[in-house]
PDB file as gemmi writes it, atoms N, CA and C in Angstrom:
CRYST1    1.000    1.000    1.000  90.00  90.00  90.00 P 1                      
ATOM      1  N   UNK A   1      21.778  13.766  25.972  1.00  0.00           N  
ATOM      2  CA  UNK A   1      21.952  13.792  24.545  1.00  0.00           C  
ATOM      3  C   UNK A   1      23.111  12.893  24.161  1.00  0.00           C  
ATOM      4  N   UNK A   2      23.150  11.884  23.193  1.00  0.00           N  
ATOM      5  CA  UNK A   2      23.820  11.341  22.297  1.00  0.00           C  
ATOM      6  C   UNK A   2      25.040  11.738  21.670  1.00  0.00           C  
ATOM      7  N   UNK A   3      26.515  11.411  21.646  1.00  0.00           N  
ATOM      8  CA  UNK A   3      27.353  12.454  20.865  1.00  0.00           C  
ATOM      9  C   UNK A   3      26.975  11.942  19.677  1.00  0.00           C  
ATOM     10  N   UNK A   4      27.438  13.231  18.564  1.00  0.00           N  
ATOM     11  CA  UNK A   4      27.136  13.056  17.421  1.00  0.00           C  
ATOM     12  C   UNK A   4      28.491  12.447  16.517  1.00  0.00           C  
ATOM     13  N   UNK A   5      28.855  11.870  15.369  1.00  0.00           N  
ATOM     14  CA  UNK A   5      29.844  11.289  14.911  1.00  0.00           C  
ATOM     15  C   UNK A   5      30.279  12.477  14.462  1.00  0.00           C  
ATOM     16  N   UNK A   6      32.199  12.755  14.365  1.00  0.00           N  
ATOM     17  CA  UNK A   6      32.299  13.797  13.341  1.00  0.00           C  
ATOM     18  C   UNK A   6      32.400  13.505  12.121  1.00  0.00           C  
ATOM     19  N   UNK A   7      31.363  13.339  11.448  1.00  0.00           N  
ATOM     20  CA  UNK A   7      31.469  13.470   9.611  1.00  0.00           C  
ATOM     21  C   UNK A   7      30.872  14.356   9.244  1.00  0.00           C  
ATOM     22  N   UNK A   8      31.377  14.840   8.101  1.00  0.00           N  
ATOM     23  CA  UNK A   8      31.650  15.944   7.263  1.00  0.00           C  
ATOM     24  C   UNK A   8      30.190  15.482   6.659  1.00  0.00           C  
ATOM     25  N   UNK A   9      29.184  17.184   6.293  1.00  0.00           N  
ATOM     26  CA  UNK A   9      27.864  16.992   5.854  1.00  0.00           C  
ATOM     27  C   UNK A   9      28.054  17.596   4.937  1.00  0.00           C  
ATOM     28  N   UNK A  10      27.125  17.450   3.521  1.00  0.00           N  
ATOM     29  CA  UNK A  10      26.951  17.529   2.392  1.00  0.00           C  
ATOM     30  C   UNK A  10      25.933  18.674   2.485  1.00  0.00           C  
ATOM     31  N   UNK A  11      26.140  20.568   2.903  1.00  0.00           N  
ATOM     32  CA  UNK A  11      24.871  21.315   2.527  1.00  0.00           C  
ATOM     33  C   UNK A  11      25.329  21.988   1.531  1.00  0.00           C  
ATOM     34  N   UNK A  12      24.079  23.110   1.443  1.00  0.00           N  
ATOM     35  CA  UNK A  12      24.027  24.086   0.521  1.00  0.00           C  
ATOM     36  C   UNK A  12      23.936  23.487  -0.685  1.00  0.00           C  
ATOM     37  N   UNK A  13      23.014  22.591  -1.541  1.00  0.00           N  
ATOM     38  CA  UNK A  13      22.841  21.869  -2.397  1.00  0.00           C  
ATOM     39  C   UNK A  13      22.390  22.557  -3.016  1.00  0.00           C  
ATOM     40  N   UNK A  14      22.357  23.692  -4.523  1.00  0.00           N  
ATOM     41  CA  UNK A  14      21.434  24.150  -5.191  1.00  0.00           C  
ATOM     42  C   UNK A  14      20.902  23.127  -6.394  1.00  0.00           C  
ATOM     43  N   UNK A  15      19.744  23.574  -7.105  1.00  0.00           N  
ATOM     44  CA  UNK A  15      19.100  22.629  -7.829  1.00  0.00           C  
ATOM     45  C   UNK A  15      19.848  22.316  -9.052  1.00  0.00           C  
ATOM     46  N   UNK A  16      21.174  23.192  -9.668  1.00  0.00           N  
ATOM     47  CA  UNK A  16      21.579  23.044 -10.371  1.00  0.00           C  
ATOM     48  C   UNK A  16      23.088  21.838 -10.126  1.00  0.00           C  
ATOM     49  N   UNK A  17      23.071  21.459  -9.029  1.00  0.00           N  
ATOM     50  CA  UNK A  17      24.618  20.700  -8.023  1.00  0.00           C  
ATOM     51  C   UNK A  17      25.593  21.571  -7.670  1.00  0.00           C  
ATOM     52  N   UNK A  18      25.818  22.696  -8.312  1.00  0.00           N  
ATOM     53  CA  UNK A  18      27.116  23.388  -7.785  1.00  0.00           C  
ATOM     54  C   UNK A  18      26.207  23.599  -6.687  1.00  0.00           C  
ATOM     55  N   UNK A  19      27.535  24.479  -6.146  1.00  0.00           N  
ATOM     56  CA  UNK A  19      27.875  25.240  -4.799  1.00  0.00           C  
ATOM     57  C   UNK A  19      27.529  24.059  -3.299  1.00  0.00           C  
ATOM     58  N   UNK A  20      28.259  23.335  -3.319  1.00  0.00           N  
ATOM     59  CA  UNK A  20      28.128  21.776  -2.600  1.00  0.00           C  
ATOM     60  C   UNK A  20      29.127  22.509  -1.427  1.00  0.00           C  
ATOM     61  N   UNK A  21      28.704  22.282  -0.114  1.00  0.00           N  
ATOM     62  CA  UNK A  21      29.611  22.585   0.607  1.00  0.00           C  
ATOM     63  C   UNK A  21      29.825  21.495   1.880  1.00  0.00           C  
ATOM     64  N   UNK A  22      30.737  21.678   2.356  1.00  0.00           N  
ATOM     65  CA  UNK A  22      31.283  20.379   3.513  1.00  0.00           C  
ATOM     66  C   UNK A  22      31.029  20.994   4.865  1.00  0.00           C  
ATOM     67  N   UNK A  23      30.324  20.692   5.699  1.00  0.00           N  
ATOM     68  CA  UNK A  23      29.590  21.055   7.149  1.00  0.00           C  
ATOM     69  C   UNK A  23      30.495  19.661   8.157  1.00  0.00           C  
ATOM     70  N   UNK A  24      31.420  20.414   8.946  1.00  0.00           N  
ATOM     71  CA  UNK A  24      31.474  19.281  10.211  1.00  0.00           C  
ATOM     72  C   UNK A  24      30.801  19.259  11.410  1.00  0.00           C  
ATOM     73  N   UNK A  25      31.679  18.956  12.383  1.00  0.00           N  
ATOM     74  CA  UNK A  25      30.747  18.722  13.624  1.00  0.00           C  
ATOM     75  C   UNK A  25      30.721  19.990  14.842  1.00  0.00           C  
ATOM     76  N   UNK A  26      31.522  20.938  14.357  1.00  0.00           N  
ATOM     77  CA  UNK A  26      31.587  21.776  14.809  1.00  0.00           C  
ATOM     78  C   UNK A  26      30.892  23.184  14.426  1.00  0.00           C  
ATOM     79  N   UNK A  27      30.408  22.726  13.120  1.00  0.00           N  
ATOM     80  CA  UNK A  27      29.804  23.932  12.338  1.00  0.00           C  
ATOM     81  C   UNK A  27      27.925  23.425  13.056  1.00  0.00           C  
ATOM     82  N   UNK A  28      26.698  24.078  13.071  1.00  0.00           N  
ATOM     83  CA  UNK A  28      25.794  24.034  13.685  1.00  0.00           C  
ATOM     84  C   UNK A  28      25.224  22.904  12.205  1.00  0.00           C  
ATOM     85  N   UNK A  29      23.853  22.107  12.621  1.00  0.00           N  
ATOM     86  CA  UNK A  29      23.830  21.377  11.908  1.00  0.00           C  
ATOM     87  C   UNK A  29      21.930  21.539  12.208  1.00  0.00           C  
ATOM     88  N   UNK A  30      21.731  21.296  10.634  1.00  0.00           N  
ATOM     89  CA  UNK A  30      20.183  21.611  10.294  1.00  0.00           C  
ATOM     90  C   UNK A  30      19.582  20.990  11.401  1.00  0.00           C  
ATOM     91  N   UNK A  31      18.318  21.347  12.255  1.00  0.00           N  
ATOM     92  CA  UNK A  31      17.694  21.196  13.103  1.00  0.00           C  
ATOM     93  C   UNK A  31      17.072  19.319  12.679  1.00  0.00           C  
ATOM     94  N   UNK A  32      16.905  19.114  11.587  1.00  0.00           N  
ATOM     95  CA  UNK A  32      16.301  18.299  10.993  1.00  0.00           C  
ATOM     96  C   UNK A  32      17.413  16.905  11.857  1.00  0.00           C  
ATOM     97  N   UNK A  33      18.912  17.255  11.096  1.00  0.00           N  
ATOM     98  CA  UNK A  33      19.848  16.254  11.236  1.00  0.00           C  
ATOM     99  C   UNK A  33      20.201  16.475  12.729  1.00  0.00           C  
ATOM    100  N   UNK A  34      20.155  17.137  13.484  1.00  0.00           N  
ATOM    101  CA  UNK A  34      20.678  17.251  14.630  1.00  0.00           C  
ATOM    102  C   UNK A  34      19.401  16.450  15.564  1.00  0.00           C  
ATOM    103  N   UNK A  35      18.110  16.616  15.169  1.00  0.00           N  
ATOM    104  CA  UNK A  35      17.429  15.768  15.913  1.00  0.00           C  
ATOM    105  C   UNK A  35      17.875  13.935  15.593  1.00  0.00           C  
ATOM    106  N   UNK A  36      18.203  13.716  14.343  1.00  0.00           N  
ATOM    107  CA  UNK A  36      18.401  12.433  13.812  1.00  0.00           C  
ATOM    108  C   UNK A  36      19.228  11.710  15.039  1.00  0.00           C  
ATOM    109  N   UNK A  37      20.604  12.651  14.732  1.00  0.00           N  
ATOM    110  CA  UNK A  37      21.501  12.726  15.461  1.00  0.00           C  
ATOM    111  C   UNK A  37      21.441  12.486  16.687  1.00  0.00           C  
ATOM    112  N   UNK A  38      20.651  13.037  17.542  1.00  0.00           N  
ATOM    113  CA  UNK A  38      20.293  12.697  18.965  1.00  0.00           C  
ATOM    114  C   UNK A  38      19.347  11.735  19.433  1.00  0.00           C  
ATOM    115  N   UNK A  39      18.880  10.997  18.636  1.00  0.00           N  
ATOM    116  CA  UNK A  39      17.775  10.059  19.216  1.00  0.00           C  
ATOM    117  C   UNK A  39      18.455   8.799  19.054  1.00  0.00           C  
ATOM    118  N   UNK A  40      18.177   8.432  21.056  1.00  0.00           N  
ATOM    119  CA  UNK A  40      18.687   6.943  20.789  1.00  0.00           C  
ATOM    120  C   UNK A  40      18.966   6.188  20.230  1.00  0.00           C  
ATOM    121  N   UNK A  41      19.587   5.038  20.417  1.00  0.00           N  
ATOM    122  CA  UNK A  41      19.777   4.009  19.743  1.00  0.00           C  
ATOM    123  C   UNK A  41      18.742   3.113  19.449  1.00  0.00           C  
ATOM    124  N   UNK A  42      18.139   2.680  21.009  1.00  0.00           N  
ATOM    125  CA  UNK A  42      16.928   2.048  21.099  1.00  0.00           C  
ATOM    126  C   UNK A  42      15.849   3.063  20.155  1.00  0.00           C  
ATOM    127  N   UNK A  43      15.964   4.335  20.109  1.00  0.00           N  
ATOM    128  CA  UNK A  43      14.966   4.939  19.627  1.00  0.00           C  
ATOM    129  C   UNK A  43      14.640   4.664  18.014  1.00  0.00           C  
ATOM    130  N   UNK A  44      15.910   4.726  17.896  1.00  0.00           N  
ATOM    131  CA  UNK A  44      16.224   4.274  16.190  1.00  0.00           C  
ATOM    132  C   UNK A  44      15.818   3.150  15.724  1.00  0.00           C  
ATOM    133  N   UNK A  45      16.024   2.170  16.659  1.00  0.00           N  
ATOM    134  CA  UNK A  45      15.615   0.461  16.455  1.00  0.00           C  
ATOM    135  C   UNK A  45      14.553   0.210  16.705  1.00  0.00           C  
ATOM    136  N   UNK A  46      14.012   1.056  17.611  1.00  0.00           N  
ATOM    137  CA  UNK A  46      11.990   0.563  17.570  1.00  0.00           C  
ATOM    138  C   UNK A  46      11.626   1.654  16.158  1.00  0.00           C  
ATOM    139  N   UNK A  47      11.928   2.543  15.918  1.00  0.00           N  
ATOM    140  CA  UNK A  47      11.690   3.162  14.288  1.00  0.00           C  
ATOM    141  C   UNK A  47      11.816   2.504  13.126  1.00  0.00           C  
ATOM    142  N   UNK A  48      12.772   2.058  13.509  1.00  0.00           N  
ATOM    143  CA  UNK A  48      13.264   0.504  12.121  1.00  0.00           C  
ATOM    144  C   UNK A  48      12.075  -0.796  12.468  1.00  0.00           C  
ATOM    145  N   UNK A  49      11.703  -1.222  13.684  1.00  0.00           N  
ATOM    146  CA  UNK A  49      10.801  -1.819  13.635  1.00  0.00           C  
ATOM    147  C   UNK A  49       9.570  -1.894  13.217  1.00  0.00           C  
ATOM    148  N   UNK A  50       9.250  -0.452  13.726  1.00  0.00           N  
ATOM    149  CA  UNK A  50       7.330   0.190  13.245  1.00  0.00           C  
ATOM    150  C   UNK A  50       7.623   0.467  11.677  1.00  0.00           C  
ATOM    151  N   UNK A  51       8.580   0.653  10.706  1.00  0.00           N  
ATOM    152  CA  UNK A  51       8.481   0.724   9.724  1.00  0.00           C  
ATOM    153  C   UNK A  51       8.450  -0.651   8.870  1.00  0.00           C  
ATOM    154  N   UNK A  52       9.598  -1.752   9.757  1.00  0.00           N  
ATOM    155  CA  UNK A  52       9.312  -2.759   8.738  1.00  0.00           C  
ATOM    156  C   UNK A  52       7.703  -3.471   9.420  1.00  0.00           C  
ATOM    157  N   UNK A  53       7.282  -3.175  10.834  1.00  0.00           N  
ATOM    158  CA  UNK A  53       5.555  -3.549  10.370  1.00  0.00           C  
ATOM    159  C   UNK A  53       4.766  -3.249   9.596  1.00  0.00           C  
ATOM    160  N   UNK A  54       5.170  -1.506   8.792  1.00  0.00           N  
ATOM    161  CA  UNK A  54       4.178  -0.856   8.321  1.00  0.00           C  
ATOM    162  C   UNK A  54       4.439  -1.382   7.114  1.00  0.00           C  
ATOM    163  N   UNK A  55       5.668  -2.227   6.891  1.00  0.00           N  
ATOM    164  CA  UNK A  55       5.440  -2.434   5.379  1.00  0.00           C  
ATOM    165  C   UNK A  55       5.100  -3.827   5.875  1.00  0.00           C  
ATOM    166  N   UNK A  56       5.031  -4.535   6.527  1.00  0.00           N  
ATOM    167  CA  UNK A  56       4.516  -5.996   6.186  1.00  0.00           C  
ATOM    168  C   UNK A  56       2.674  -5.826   6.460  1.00  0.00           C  
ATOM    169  N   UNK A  57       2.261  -4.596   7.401  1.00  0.00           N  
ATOM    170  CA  UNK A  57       0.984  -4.622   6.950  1.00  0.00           C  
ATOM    171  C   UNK A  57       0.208  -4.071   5.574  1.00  0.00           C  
ATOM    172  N   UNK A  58       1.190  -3.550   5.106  1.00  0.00           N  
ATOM    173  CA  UNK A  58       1.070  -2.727   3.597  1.00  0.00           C  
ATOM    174  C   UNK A  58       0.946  -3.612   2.834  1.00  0.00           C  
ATOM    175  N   UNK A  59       1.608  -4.802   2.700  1.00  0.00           N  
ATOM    176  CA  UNK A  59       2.430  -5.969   2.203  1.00  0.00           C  
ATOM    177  C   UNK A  59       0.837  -7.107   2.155  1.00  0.00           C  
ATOM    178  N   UNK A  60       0.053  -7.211   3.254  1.00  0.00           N  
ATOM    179  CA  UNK A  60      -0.916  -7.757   3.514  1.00  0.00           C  
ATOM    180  C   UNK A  60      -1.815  -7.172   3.405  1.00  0.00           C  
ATOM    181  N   UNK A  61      -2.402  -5.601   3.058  1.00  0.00           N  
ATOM    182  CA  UNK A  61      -3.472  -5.256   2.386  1.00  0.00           C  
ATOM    183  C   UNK A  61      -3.377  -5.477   0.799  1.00  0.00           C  
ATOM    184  N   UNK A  62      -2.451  -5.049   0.295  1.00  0.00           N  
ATOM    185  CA  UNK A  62      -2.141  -5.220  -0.945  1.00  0.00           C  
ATOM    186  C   UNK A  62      -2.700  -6.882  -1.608  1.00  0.00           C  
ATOM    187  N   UNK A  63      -1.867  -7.817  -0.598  1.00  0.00           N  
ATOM    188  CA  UNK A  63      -2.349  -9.260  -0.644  1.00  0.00           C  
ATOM    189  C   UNK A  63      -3.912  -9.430  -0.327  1.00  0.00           C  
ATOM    190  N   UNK A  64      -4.627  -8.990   0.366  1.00  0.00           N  
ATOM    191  CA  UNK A  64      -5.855  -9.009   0.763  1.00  0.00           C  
ATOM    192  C   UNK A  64      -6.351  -8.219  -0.308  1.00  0.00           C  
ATOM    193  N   UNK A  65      -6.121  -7.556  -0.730  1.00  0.00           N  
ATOM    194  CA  UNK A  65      -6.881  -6.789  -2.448  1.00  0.00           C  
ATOM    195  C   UNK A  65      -6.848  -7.626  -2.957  1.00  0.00           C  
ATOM    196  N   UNK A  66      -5.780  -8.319  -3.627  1.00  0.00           N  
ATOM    197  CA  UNK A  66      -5.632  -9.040  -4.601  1.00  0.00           C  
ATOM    198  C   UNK A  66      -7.064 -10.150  -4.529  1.00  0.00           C  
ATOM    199  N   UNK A  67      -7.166 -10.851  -2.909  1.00  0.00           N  
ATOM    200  CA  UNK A  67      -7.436 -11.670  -3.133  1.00  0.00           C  
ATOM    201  C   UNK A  67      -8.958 -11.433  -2.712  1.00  0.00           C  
ATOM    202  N   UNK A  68      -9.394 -10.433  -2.222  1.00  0.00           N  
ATOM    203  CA  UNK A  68     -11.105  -9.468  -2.682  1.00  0.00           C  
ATOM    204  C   UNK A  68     -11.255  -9.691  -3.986  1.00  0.00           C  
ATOM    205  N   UNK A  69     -10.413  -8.791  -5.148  1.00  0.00           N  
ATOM    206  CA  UNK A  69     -10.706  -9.047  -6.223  1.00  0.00           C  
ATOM    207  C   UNK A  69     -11.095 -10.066  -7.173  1.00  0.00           C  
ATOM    208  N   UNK A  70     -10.084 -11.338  -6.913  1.00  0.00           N  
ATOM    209  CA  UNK A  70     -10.645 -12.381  -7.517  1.00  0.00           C  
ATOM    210  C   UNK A  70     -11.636 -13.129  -6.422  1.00  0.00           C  
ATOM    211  N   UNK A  71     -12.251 -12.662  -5.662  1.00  0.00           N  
ATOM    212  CA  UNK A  71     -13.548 -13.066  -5.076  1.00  0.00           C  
ATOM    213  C   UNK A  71     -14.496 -12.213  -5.883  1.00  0.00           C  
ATOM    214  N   UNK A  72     -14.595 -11.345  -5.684  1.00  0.00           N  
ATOM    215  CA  UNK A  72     -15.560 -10.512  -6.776  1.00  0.00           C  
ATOM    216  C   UNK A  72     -15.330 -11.033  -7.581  1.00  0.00           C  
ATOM    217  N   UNK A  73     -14.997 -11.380  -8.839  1.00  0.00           N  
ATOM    218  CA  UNK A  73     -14.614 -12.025  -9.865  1.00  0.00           C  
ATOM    219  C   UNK A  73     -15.817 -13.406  -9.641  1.00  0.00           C  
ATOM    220  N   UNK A  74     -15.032 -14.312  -8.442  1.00  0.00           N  
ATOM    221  CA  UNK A  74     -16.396 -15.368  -8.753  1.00  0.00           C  
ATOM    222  C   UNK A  74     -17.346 -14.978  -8.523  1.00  0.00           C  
ATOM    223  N   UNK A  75     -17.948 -14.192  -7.732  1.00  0.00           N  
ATOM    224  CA  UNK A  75     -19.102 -13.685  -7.550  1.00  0.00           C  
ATOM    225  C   UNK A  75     -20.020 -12.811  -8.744  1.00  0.00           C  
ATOM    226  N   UNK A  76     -19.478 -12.394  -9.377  1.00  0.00           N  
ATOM    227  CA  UNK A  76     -19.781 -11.641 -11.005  1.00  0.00           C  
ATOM    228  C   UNK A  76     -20.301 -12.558 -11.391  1.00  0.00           C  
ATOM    229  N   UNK A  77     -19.470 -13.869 -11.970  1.00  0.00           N  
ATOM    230  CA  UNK A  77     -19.115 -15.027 -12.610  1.00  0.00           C  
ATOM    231  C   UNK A  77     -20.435 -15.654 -12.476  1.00  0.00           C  
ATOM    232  N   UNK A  78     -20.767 -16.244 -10.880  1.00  0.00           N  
ATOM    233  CA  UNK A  78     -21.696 -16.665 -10.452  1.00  0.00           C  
ATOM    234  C   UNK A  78     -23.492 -15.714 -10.375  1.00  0.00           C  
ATOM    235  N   UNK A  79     -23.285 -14.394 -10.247  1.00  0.00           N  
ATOM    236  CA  UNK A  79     -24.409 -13.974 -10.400  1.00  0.00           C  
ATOM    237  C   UNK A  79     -24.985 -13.724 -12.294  1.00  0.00           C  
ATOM    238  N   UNK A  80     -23.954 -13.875 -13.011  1.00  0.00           N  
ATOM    239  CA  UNK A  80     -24.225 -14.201 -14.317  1.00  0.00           C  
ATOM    240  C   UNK A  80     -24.518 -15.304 -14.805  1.00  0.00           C  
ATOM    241  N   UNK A  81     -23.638 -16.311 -14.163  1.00  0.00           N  
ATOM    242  CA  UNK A  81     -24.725 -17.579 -14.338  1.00  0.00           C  
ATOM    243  C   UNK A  81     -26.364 -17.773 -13.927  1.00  0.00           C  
ATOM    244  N   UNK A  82     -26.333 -17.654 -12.926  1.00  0.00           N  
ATOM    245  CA  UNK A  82     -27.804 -17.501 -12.164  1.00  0.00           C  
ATOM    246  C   UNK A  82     -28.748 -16.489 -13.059  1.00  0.00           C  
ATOM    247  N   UNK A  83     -28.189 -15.454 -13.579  1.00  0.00           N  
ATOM    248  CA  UNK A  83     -29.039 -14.676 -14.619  1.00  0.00           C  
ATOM    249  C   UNK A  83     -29.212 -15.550 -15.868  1.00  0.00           C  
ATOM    250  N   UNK A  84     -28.721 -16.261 -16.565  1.00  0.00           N  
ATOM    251  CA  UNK A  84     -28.554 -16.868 -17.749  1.00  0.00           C  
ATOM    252  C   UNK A  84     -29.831 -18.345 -17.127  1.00  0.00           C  
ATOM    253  N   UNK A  85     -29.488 -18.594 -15.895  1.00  0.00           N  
ATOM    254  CA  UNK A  85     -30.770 -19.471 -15.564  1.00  0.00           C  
ATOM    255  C   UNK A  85     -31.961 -19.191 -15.703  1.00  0.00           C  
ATOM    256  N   UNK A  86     -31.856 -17.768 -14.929  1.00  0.00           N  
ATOM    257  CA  UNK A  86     -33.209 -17.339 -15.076  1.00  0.00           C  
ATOM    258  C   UNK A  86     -33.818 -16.811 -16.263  1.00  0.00           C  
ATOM    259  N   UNK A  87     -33.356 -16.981 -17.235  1.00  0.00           N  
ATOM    260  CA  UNK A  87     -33.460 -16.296 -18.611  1.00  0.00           C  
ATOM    261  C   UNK A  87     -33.587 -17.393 -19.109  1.00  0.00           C  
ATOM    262  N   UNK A  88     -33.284 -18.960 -18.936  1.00  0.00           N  
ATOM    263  CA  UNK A  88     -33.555 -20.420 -19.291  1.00  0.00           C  
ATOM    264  C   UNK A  88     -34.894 -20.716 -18.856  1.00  0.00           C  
ATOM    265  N   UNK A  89     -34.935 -20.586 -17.124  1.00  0.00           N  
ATOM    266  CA  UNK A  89     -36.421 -20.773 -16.589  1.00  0.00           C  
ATOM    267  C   UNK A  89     -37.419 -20.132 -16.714  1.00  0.00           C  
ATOM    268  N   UNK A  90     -37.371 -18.854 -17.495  1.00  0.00           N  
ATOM    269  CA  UNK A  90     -38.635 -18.027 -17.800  1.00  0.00           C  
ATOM    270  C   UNK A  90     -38.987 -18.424 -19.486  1.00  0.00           C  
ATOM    271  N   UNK A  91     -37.756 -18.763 -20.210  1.00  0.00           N  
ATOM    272  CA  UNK A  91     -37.815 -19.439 -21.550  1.00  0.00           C  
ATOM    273  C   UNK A  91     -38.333 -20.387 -21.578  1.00  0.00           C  
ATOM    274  N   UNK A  92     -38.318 -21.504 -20.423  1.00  0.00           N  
ATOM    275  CA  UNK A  92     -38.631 -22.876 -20.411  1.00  0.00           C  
ATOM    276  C   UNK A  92     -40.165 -22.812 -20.048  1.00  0.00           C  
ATOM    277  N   UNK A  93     -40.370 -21.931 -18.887  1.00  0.00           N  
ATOM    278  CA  UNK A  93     -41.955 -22.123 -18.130  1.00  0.00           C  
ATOM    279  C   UNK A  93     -42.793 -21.403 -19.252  1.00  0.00           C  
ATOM    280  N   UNK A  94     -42.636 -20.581 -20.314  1.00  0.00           N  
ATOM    281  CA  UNK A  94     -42.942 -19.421 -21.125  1.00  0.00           C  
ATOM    282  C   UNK A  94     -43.603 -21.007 -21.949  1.00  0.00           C  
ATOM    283  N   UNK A  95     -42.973 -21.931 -22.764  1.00  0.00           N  
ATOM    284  CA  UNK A  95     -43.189 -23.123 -23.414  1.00  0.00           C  
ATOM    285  C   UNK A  95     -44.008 -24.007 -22.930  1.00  0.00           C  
ATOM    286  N   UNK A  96     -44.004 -24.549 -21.735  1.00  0.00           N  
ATOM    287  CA  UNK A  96     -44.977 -25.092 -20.757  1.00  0.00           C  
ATOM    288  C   UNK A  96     -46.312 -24.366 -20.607  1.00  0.00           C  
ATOM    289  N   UNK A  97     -45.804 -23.224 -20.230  1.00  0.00           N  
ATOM    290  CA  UNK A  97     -47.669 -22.424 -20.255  1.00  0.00           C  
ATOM    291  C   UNK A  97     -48.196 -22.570 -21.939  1.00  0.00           C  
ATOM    292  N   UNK A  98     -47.549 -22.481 -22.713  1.00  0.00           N  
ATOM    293  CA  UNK A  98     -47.981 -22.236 -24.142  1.00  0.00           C  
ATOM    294  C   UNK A  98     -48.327 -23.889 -24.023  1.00  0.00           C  
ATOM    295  N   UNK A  99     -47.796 -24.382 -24.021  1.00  0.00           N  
ATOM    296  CA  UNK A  99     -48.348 -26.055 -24.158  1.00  0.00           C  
ATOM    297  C   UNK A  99     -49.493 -26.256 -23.410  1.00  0.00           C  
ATOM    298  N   UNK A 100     -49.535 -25.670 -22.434  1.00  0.00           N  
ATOM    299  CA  UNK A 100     -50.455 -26.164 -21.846  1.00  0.00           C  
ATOM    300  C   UNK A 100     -52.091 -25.494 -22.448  1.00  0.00           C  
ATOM    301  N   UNK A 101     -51.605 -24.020 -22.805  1.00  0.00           N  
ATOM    302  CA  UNK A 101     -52.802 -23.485 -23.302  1.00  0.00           C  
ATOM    303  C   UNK A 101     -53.213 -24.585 -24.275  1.00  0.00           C  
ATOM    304  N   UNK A 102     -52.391 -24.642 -25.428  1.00  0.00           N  
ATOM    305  CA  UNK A 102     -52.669 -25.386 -26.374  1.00  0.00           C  
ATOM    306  C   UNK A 102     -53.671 -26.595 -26.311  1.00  0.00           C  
ATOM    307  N   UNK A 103     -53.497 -27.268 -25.355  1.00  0.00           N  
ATOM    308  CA  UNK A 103     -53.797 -28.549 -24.651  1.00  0.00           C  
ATOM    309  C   UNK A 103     -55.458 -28.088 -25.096  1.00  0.00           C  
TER     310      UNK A 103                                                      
END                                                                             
């Protein structure tokens, strides 16, 4: 195990701020902080690592949305054009058959 630093801890916090009390290193210390407390150094620094990956892969879905979205976008874009064609080419051949009846 790791020694722990002696600084003075901030418990007993109620929701209102009073009753603030000062915890040292000799007084027992929340299970929570005492694990903090004991994990390597190295342990700490590969933790700091996997977090700043998790935000640079966070960082790159976010970017990869963005850039899905304005693909969908042309793709909308483009299957509305192609509808507006086909709404030209059934207008257009619709005139041709009539001409031709006519004929």
């Amino acid at each position: 195990m790791t020694q722990t630093p002696n600084r003075p801890k901030i418990t007993n916090m109620s929701d209102s701020g009073t009753n603030i009390g000062l915890q040292t290193s000799h007084q027992p210390k929340p299970k929570i902080l005492q694990g903090i407390y004991d994990l390597p150094i190295r342990t700490k620094q590969l933790i700091g690592l996997c977090i700043a990956q998790l935000v640079t892969l966070f960082e790159a879905i976010s970017q990869a949305t963005v850039e899905q979205s304005k693909s969908s976008e042309v793709v909308t874009d483009t299957i509305t054009d192609v509808a507006v064609i086909a709404v030209k080419t059934s207008t257009d051949t619709n005139k041709v058959s009539k001409a031709f009846n006519d004929l």
